[in-house]
C-alpha positions in Angstrom: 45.6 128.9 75.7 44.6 130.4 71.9 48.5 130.8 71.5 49.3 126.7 72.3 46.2 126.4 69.9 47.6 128.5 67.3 50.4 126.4 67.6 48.8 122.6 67.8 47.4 123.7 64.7 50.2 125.0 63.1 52.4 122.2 64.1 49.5 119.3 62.9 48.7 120.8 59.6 52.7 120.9 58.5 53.2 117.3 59.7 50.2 116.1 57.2 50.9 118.3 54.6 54.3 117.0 54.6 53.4 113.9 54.8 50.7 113.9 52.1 53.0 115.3 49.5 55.9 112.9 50.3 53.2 110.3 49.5 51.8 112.4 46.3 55.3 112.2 45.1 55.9 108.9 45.8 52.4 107.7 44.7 50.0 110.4 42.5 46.9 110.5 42.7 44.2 111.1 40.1 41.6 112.7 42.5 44.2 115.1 44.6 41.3 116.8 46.5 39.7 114.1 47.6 43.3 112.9 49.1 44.0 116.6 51.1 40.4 116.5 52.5 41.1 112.7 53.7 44.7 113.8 54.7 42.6 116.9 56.6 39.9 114.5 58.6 42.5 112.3 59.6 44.4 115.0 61.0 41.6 116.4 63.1 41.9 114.2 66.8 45.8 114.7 66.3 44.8 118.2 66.9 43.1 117.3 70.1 46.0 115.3 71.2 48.7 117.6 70.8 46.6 120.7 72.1 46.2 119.2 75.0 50.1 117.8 74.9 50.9 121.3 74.2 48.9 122.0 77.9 50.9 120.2 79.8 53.8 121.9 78.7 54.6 125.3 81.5 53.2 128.5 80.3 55.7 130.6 78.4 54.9 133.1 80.8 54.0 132.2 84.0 50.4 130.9 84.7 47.5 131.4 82.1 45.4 134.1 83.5 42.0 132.9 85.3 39.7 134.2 82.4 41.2 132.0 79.4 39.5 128.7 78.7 41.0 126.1 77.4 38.5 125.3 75.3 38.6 128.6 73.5 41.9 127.2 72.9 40.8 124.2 71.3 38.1 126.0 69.4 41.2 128.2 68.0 42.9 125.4 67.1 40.8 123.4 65.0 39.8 126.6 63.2 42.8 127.8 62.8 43.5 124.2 61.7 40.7 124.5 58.8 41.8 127.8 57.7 45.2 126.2 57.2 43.7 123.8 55.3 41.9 126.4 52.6 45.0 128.1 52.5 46.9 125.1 51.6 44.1 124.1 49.0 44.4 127.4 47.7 48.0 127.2 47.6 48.1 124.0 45.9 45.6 124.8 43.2 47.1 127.9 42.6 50.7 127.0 42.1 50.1 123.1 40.7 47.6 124.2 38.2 49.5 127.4 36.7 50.3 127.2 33.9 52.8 129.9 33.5 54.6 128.2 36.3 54.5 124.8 35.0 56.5 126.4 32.0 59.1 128.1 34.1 59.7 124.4 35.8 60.1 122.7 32.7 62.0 125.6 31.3 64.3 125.2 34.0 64.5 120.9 33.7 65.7 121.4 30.1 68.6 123.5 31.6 71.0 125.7 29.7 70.0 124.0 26.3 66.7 125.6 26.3 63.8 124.0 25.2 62.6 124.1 21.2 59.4 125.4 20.7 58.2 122.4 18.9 58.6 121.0 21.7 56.7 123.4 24.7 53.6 123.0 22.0 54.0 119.1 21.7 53.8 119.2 25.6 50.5 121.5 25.5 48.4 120.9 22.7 46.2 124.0 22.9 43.4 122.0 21.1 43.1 119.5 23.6 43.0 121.3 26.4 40.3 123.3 25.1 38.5 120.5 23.8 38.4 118.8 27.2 37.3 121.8 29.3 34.5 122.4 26.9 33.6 118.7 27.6 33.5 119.1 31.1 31.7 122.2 30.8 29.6 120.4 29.1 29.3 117.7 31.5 28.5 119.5 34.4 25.5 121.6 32.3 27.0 124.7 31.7 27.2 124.6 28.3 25.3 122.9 25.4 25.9 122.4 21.3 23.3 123.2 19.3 23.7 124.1 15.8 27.6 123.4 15.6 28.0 126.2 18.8 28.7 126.0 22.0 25.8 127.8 23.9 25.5 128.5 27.7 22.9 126.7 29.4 21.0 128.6 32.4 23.5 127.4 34.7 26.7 128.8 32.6 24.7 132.5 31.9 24.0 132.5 35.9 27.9 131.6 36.3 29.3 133.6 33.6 27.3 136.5 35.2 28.5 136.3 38.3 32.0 136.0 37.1 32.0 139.5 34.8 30.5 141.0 38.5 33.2 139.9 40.6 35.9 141.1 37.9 34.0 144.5 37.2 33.9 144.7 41.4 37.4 144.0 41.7 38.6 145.5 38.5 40.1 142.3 37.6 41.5 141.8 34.2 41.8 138.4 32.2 44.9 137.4 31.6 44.7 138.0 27.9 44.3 141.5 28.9 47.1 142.1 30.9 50.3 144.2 29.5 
């Protein structure tokens, strides 16, 4: 039973994932986490559907032995659904909002011309970018401007603490510090 689970989940969380990015291609969005959490709770009673679809089916082995349940196979299969979904969140965040990578791709669409420098910096204006994270930092009250500098607010100190502790735990570096 946690196996067809497993597999209902597996099988439900490709389809909309698919299906979501076909339609992000098609169609961006400006809000793209708001559209895989709707894309997720949509998905959730086509997970009861095809688990118990996926029960009707003979067992891959014989019977199911008298102890399993099958609803400690559903309960596997919408968490295993959810975990699914964080990984593809992760996923998504990770490889759409990397930088590095977004400059391999476009490295790769100029072809065997290369790309000009004057170029890569006309597509990344370094100033901007910093300009507008400050601004949302300073947005969501983590940051303030007093005196012509940026200052952390109680929030942003709590935040920035909490960050330097994870790193020191982990013995994480910043990028700027890798070799």
């Amino acid at each position: 039973m946690v196996l067809r689970g497993i597999w209902a989940a597996t099988l439900v969380s490709a389809s909309w994932i698919i299906l979501q990015n076909l339609l992000m291609f098609a169609r961006p969005a400006e809000n793209r986490f708001r559209v895989m959490l709707v894309g997720y709770l949509m998905s959730l009673p086509f997970v009861l559907v095809v688990y118990y679809y996926f029960l009707q089916l003979p067992f891959p082995s014989g019977s199911p032995s008298a102890t399993e349940s099958p609803k400690l196979g559903l309960i596997h299969a919408y968490f295993f659904h959810l975990l699914l979904f964080f990984f593809y969140v992760q996923c998504f965040y990770h490889v759409e909002r990397s930088v590095t990578l977004r400059l391999l791709v476009e490295l790769y669409r100029f072809g065997c011309n290369g790309a000009p420098i004057q170029s890569i910096q006309g597509r990344y204006p370094v100033e901007d970018m910093i300009r507008q994270r400050l601004d949302i930092l300073h947005d969501r009250g983590f940051i303030k401007l007093r005196d012509g500098a940026w200052h952390l607010t109680l929030k942003g100190a709590f935040l920035a603490r909490i960050t330097v502790s994870i790193a020191w735990l982990y013995q994480a570096q910043g990028q700027h510090e890798r070799s």
